[in-house]
TORTI-452451 format. One line per 8 residues: for each residue x, y, z of C-alpha. Coordinates in nm, 4 decimals, always signed. Example, Ala and Ser with C-alpha at 12.3 -4.5 7.8 and 13.67 -1.06 7.14 Angstrom:
2
+1.2300 -0.4500 +0.7800  +1.3670 -0.1060 +0.7140 $
***
This chain:
315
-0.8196 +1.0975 +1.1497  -1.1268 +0.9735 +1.1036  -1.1695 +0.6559 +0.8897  -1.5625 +0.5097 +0.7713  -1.5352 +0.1860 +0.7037  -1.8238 -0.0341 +0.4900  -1.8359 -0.3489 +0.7111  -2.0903 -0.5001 +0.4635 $
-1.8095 -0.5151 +0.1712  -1.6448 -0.8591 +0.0934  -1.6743 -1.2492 +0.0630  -1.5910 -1.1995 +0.4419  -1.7932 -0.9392 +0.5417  -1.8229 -0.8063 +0.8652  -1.6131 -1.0141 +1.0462  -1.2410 -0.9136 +0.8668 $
-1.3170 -0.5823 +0.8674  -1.4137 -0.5933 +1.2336  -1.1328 -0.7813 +1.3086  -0.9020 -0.5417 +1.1326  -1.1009 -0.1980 +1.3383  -1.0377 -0.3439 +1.6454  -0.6384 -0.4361 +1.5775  -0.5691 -0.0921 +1.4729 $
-0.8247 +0.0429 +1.8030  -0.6257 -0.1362 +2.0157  -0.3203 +0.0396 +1.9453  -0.1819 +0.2648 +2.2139  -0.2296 +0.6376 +2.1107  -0.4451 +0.5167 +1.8258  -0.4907 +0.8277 +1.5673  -0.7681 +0.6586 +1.4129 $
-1.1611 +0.7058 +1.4712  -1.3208 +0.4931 +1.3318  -1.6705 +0.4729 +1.1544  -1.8224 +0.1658 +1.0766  -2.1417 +0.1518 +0.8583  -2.3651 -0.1732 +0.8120  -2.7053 -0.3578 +0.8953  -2.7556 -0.4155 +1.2655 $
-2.8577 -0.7758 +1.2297  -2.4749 -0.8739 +1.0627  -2.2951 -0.6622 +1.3105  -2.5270 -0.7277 +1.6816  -2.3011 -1.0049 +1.7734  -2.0601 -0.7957 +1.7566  -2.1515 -0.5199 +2.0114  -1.9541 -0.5573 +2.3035 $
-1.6192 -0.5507 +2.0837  -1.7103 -0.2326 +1.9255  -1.8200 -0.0467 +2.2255  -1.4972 +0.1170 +2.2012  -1.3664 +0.5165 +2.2363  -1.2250 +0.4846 +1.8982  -1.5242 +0.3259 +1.7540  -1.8659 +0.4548 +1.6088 $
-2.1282 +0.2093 +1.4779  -2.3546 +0.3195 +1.2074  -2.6395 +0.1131 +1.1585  -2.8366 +0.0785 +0.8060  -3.1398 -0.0408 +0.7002  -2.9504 -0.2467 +0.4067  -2.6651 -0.3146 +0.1946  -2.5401 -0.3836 -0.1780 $
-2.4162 -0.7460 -0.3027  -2.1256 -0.7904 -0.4855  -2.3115 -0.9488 -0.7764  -2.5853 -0.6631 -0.7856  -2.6403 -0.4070 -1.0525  -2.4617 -0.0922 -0.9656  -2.6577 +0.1550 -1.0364  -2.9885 +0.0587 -1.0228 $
-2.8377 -0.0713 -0.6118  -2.7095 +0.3034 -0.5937  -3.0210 +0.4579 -0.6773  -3.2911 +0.2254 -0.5235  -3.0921 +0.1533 -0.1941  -3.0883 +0.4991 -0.0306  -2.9923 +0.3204 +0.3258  -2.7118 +0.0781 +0.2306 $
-2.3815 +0.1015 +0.3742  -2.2054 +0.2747 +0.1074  -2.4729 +0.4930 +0.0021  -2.4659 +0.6227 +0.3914  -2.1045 +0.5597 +0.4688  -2.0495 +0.8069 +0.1194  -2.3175 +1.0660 +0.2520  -2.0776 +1.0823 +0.5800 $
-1.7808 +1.1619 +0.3693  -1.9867 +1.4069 +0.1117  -2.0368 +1.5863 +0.4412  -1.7091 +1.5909 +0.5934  -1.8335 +1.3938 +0.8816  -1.5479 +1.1682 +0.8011  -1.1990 +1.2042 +0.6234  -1.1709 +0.8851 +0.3951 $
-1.4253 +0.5839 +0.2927  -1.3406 +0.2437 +0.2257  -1.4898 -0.0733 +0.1254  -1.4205 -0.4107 +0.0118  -1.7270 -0.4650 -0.1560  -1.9173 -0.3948 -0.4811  -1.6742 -0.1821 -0.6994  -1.8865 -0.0475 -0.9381 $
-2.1390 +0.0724 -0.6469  -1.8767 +0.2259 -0.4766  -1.8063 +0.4108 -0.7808  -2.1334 +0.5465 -0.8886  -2.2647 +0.6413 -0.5028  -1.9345 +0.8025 -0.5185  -2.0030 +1.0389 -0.8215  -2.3606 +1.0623 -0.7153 $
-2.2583 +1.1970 -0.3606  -1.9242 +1.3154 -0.3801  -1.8715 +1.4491 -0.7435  -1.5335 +1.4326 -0.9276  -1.2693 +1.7372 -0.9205  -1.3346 +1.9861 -1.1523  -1.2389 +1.9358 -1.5358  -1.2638 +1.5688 -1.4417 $
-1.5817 +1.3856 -1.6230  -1.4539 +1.0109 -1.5876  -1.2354 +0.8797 -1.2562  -0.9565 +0.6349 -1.2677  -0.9091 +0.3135 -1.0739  -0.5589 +0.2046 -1.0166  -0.3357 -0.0722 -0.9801  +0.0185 -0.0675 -0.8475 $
+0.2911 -0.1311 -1.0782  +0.5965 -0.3584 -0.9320  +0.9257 -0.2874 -1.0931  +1.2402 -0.4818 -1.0419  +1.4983 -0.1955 -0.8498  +1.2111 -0.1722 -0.5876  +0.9750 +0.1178 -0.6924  +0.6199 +0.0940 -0.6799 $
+0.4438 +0.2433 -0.9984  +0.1015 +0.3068 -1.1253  -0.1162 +0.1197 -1.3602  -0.4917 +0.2834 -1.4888  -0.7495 +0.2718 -1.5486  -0.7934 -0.1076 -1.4279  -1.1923 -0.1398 -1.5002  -1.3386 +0.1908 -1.4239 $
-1.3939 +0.2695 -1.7517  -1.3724 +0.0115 -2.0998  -1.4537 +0.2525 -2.3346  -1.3619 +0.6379 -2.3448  -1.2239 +0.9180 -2.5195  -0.8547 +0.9691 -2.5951  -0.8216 +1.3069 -2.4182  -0.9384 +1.1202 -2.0783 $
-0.6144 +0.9173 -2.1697  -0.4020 +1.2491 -2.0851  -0.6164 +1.3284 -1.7711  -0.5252 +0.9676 -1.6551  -0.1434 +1.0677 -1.7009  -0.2388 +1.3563 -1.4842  -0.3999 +1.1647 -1.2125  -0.1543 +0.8835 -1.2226 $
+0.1322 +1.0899 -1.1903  +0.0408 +1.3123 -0.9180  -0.1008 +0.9498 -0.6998  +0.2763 +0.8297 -0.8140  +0.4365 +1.1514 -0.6533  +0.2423 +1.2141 -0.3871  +0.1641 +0.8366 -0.2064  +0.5217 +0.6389 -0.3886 $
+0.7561 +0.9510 -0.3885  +0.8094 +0.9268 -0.7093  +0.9935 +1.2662 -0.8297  +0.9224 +1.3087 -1.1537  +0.7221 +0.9615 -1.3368  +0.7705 +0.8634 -1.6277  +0.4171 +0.8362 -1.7645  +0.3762 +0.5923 -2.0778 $
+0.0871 +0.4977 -2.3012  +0.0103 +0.1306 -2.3299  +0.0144 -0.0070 -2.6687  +0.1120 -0.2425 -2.8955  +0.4467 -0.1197 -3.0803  +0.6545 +0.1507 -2.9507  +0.6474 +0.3570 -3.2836  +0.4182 +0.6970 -3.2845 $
+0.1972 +0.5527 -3.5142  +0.1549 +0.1785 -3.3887  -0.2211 +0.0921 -3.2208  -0.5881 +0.1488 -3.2847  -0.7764 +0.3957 -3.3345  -0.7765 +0.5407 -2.9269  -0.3749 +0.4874 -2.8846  -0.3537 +0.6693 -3.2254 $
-0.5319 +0.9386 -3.1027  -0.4248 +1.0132 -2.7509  -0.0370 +0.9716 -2.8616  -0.0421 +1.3940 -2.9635  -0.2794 +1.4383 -2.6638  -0.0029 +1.2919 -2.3970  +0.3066 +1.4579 -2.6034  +0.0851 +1.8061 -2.5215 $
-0.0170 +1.7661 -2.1919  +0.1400 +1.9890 -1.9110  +0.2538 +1.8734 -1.6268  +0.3607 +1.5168 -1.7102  +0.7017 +1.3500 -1.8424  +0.5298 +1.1776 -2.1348  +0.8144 +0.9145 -2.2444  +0.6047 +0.7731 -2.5506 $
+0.4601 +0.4278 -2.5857  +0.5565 +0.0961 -2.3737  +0.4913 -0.2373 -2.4769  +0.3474 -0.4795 -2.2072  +0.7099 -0.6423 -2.1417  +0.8237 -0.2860 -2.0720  +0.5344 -0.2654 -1.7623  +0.7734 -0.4236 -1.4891 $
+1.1413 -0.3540 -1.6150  +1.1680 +0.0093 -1.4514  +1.1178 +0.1883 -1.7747  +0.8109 +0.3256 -1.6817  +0.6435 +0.5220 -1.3588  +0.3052 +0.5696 -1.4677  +0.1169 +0.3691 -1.7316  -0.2241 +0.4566 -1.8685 $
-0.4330 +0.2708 -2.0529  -0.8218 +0.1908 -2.1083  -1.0062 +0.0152 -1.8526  -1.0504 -0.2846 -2.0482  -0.6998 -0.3679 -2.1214  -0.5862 -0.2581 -1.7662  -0.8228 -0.5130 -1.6011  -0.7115 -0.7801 -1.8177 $
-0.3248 -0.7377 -1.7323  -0.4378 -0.7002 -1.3728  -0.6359 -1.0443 -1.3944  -0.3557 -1.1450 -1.5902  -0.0637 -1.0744 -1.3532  -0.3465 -1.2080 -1.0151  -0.3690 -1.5594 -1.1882  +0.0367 -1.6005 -1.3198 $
+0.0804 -1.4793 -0.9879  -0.1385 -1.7677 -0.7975  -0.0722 -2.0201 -0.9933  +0.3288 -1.9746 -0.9306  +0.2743 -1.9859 -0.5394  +0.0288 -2.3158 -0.6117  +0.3449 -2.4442 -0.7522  +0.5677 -2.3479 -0.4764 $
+0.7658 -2.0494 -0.6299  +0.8737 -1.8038 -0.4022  +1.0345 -1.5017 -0.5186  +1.0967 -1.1322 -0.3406  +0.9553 -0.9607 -0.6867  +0.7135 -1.2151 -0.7142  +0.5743 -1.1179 -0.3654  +0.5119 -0.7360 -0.4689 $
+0.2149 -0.8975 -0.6503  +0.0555 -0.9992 -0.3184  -0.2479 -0.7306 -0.2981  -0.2741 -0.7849 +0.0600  +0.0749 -0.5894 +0.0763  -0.0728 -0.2483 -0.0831  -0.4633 -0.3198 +0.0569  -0.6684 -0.1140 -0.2230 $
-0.6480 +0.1803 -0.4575  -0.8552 +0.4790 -0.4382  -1.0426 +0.6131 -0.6942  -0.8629 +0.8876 -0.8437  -1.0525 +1.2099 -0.9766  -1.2567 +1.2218 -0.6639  -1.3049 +1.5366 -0.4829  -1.2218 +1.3168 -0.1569 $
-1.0591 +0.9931 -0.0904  -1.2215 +0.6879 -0.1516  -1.0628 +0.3742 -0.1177  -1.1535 +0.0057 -0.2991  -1.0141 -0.3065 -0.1997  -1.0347 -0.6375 -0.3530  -1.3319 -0.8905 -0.2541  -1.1292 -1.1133 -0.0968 $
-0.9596 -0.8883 +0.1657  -0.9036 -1.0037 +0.5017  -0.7953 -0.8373 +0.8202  -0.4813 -0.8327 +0.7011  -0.5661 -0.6007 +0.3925  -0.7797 -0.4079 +0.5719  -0.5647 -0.2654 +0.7792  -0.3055 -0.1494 +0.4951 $
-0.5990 +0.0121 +0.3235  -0.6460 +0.1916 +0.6507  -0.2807 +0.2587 +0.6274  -0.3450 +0.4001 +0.2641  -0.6288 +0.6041 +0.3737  -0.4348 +0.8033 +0.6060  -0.1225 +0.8294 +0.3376  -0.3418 +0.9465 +0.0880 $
-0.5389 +1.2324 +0.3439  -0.1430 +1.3085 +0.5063  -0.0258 +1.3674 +0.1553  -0.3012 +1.5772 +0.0893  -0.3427 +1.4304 -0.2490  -0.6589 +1.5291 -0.3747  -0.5269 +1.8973 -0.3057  -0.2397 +1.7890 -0.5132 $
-0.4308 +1.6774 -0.8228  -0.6994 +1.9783 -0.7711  -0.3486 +2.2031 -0.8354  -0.1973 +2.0041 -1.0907  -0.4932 +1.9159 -1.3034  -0.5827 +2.3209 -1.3184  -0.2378 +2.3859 -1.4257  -0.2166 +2.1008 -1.6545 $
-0.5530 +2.1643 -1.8523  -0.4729 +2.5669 -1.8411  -0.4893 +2.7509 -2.1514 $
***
């Protein structure tokens, strides 16, 4: 399988993503070839680790910051390491592309270069969803997208529930629509309006609304949601979640928090996987968003959601 890798991406860029590479390299009968993209200066000192069967270096004239404008980075650096690393994958000169790095860059080079699946106009990001028996749901969007329409609601329900099948073996998720009652008529103007939209859509088991006490008590598989209020539980849950282990709390459900456990979440809607992992990532996390590369290509998920989403928006 072969995995490209933006060693640019992250408060601890290259060196934790290097780091990570050459632990999984170093594997015997490592099914992993890896391609790493970034700027020759950052990743030089690193040559003699990297000369390695299992390794390819791809060097770039440049990269994108966290902190820089998305697309204007997109468009005006043709040569950075995700705008290359992308190209690679947009050509099938590599099976999965992850990063650590600027999210919103990684998005838009993404649509630029890749495209979405057909039927798809807006992609999803994703969180996982810990519930208390064990099973690993699915939260989205999570930031991709603060404002949109409510029928992009039910193609999140699509998305989320075929990523909840296909990578958490989840039979048949629940999918629920964020909001602030549980009544049919509770919510604003978007919740209002997707509510019908969900009850019609094909191809998901539409259970009605959830509350956000409902998000973690295995009532729910699949929750969907605008980007703006899915960031802000995810930032919510990340700082309860710090602050308890600051204060010494430790707690097997409280550890399913951890991102380092899950490593990233791809971008679902994309004709091809894409994978984005948090800015702080460390070898660690790296390597299980390696590991969630390969689930995601093994499980042949974007096939899966090509399939479903046809059937779903039918007729």
């Amino acid at each position: 399988m072969r995995i490209g890798i933006d060693a640019m991406g992250g408060d601890f860029a290259p060196e934790e993503c290097i780091k990570a590479v050459l632990e999984e390299a170093s594997i015997e009968n490592c099914e992993y070839e890896f391609f790493i993209f970034g700027e020759e200066h950052s990743l030089s000192s690193y040559a003699d680790d990297l000369d390695h069967p299992n390794i390819t270096v791809i060097f770039t004239g440049e990269s994108i910051g966290m902190g820089e404008h998305a697309t204007k980075a997109v468009a005006s650096k043709k040569d950075s390491s995700i705008n290359v690393g992308m190209h690679y994958l947009a050509t099938d000169k590599i099976d999965a592309f992850l990063g650590a790095g600027n999210t919103g860059a990684m998005m838009v080079s993404a649509l630029y270069q890749v495209k979405t699946i057909d039927g798809i106009d807006r992609p999803a990001l994703s969180s996982v969803l810990p519930q208390q028996s064990g099973i690993t749901g699915v939260l989205l969007d999570v930031g991709a997208n603060s404002d949109l329409k409510p029928e992009t609601l039910a193609k999140f329900a699509v998305l989320g529930s075929e990523f909840a099948k296909a990578v958490y073996n989840i039979d048949n998720p629940r999918v629920g629509l964020v909001n602030i009652g549980e009544e049919e008529e509770k919510g604003n103007l978007l919740t209002k309006a997707a509510f019908p939209m969900l009850k019609a859509q094909k191809g998901i088991n539409f259970i009605g609304n959830i509350e956000g006490r409902h998000l973690f008590n295995d009532l729910v598989d699949v929750a969907v949601c605008d980007g703006f209020t899915g960031n802000v539980i995810v930032k919510s849950c990340e700082g309860f979640f710090y602050n308890l282990l600051k204060r010494g709390v430790e707690d097997d459900f409280l550890n399913k928090f951890n991102f380092e456990h899950y490593g990233g979440t791809p971008i679902l809607g994309i004709k091809k996987p894409v994978i984005i992992g948090h800015g702080i990532t460390k070898a660690k996390t790296f390597r299980n968003m390696i590991k969630l590369s390969k689930n995601v290509v093994d499980s042949k998920l974007i096939s899966k959601i090509e399939l479903s989403f046809s059937e779903a928006t039918s007729g």
